[in-house]
C-alpha positions in Angstrom: 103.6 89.3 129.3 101.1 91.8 128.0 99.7 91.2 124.8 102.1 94.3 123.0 105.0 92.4 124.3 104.2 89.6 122.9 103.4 90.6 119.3 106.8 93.0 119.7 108.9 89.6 120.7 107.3 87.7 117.7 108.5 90.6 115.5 112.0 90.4 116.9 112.0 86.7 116.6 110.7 86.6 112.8 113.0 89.8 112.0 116.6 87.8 112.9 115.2 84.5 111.7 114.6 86.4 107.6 117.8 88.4 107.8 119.4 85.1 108.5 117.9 83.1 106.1 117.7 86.2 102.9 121.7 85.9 103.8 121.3 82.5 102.8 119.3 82.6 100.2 121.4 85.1 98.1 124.0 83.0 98.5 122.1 80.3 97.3 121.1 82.0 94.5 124.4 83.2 93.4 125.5 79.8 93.5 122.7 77.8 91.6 121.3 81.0 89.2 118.2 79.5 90.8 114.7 82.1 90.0 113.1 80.6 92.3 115.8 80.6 94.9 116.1 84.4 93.8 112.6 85.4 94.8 112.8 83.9 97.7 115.6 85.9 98.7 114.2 88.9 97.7 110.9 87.9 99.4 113.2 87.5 102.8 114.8 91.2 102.9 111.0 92.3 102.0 110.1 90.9 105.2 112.6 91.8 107.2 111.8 95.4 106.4 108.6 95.1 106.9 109.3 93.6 110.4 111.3 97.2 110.9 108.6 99.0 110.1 106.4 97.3 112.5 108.4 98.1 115.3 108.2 101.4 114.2 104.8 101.4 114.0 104.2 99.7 117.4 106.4 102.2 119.1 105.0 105.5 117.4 101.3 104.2 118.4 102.3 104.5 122.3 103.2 108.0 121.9 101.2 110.1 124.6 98.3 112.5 123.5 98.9 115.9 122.1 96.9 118.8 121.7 96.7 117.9 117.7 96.6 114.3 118.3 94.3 114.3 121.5 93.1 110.5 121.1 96.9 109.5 120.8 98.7 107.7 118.0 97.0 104.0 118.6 96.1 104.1 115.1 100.1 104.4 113.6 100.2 100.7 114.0 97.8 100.2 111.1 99.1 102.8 108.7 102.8 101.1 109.4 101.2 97.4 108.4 99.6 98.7 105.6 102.8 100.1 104.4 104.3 96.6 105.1 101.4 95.2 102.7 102.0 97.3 100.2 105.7 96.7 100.1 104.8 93.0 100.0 102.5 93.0 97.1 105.1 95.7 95.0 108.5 94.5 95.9 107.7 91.0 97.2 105.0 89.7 94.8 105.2 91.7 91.6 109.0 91.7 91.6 108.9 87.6 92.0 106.0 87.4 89.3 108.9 89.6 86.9 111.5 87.8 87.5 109.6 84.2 86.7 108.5 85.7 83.5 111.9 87.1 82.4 113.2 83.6 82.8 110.6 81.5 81.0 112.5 81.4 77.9 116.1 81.4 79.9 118.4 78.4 78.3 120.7 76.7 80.5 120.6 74.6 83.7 121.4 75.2 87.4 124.6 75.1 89.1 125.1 73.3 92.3 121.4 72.6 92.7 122.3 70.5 95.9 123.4 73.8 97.6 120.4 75.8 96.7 118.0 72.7 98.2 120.3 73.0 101.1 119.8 76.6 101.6 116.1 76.6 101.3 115.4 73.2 103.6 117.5 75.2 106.1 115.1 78.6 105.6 112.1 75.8 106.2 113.4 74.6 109.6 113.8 78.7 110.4 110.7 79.6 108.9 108.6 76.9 110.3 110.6 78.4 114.2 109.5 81.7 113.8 106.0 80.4 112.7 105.5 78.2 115.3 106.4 81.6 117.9 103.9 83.3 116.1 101.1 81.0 116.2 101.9 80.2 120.2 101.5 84.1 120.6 98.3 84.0 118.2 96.7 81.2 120.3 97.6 83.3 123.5 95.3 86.0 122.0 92.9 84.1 119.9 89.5 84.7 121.9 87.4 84.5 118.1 88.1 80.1 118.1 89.2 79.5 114.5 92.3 81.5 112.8 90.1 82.0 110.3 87.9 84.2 112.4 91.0 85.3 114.3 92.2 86.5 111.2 88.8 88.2 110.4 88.7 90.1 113.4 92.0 90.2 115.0 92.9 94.2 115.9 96.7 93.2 116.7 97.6 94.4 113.3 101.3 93.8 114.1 100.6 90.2 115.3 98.3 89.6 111.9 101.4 90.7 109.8 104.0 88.6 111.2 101.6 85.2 111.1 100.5 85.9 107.8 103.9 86.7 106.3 105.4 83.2 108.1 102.5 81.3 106.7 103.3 83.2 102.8 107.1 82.5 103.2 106.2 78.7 104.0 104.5 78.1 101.1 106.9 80.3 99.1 109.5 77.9 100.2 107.6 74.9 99.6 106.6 75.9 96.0 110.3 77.3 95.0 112.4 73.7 96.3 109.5 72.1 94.3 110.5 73.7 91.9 114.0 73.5 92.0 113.7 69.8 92.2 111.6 69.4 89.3 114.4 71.5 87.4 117.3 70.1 88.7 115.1 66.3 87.7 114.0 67.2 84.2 117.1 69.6 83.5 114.3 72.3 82.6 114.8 75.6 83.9 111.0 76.0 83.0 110.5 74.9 86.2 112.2 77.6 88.2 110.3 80.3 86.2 107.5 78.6 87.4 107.9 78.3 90.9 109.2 82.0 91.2 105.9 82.9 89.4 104.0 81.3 91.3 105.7 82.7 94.6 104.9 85.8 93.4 101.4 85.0 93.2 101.3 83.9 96.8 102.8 87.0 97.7 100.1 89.3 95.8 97.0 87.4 97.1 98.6 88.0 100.9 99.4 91.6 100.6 95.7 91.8 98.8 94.0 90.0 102.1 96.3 92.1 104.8 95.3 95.1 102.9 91.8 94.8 102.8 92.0 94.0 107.0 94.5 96.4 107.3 91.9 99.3 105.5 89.4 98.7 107.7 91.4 98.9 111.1 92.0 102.3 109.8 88.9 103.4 108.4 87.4 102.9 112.0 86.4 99.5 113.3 84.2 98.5 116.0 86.0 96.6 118.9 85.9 92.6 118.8 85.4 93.2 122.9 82.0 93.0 123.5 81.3 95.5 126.1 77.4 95.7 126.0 76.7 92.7 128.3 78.6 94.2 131.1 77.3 97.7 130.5 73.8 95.9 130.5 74.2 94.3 133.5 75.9 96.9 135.7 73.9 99.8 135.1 70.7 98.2 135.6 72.6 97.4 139.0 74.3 100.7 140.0 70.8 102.8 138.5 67.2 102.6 139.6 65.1 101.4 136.4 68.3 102.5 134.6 68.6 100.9 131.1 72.0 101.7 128.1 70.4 103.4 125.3 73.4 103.7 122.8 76.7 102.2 122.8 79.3 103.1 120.3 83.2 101.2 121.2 85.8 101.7 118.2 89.7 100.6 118.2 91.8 103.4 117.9 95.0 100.9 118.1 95.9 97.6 118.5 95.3 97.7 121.9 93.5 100.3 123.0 89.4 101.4 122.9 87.5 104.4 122.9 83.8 103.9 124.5 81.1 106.6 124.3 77.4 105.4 125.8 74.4 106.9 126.8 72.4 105.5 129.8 68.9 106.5 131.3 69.4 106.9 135.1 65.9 105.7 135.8 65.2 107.3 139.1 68.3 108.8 140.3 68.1 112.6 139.8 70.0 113.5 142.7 73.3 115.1 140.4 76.1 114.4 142.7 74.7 111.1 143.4 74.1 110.6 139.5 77.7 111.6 139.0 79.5 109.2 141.7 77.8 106.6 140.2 79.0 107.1 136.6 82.4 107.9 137.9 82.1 104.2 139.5 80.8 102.6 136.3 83.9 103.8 134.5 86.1 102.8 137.1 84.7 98.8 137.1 84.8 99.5 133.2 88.5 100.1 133.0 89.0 97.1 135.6 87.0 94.9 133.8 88.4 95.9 129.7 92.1 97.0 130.6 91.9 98.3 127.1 89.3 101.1 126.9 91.6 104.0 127.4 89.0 106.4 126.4 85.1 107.0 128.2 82.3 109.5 127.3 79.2 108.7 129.3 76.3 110.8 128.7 73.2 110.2 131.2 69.8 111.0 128.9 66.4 109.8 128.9 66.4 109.0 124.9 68.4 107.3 122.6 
């Protein structure tokens, strides 16, 4: 399974497993007039339209080349997941933050709090399934070491998205049935407001970090593949005295790469000779990176 199928069937996955549990939650919420329980409901549908829009996004960016788009459309993917942050900073975060806030002062107490901690234990053992898909499919890609540099560096925009919207509704779901136990304890319904607050803030500080990753994806980033050892290597092999003199590899979607690079042929003058051999560099370059899609190589004796 390529790595495009598997982001696409971690997308699927997390998709079914939110629309079942935002279902739930509403439910839930209806029930127990539980904020908390409320946000997280919200938070769910927010998701599960983001996870529509990624699909989107992932099958726009394999769109073929056009005359106005002659580098293709890799680079939808990243505008659709930075629509999907902004929708879960708006409508996820600032929507539970609102709601919180509103219900400080609320009088009252829950109803059928044992239904609401049912609902929302359930959404963990989902949640935690869908997450535990993700990060096999992020551990099948991770070629950085740590997440944290995975997360840092990662162009699989779609992939980043999904893991990092799991890893936000797990600890949305562990702050709101803390709070709905420390309600449903005390008989406070301080405590909900809290923990829908403090979901919200969860929420905001995700969307902030996808957006900033997400930005640069789109403002151009250099490729995490390193290609210049190889380059190195081979045309000081293939060329007489032949050295690279500029490389210059940018993503231009989640899984593809545009290469331009200059080389000095060294000795080799003879033009049909000096072409063969490029043609054969690019050839061992796509074999070797199946994901530079795009090569300009320019033979020159400077930099």
């Amino acid at each position: 399974m390529s790595s495009a199928e598997g982001s696409v069937k971690v997308i699927v996955i997390a998709f079914l497993a939110n629309m079942g549990i935002a279902v739930a939650k509403f439910v839930g919420a209806f029930l127990s007039q539980s904020t908390a329980l409320l946000a997280e409901a919200i938070h769910s549908v927010v998701d599960s339209t983001n996870q529509v829009l990624l699909l989107i996004g992932s099958k726009r960016s394999k769109k073929s080349p056009t005359l106005k788009h002659p580098m293709g459309y890799g680079r939808e993917a990243f505008f659709w997941s930075f629509l999907v942050a902004i929708l879960l900073f708006s409508l996820g975060g600032i929507f539970a933050i609102y709601e919180g806030v509103h219900k400080l002062h609320a009088s009252g107490e829950l109803s059928a709090p044992y239904i609401a901690l049912g609902i929302l234990l359930a959404s963990l053992g989902l949640e935690t399934f869908s997450f535990l898909t993700c990060i096999k499919e992020v551990k099948a890609q991770n070629t950085f070491g740590s997440l944290w540099k995975w997360f840092r560096h990662t162009t699989a925009s779609e992939l980043l998205i999904i893991f990092t919207e799991d890893l936000a509704a797990l600890l949305g779901l562990l702050l709101a049935t803390a709070s709905l136990l420390l309600s449903w304890l005390t008989g406070n319904l301080i405590w909900d407001a809290i923990g829908s607050i403090l979901v919200g803030v969860v929420l905001v500080i995700v969307a902030i970090a996808l957006a900033i990753e997400i930005k640069s994806l789109i403002i151009g980033e250099a490729t995490a593949t390193d290609l210049r050892p190889f380059l190195k290597k081979r045309i000081a092999e293939l060329f007489p005295e032949g050295k690279l003199l500029r490389l210059l590899a940018l993503q231009i979607g989640s899984d593809e790469i545009m290469v331009s690079y200059k080389i000095h042929p060294g000795g080799m003058i003879e033009v049909k000779q000096l072409i063969d051999t490029i043609n054969q560099l690019e050839q061992e370059v796509r074999q070797q990176f199946p994901a530079v899609r795009w090569q300009f190589v320019e033979p020159d004796y400077e930099a």
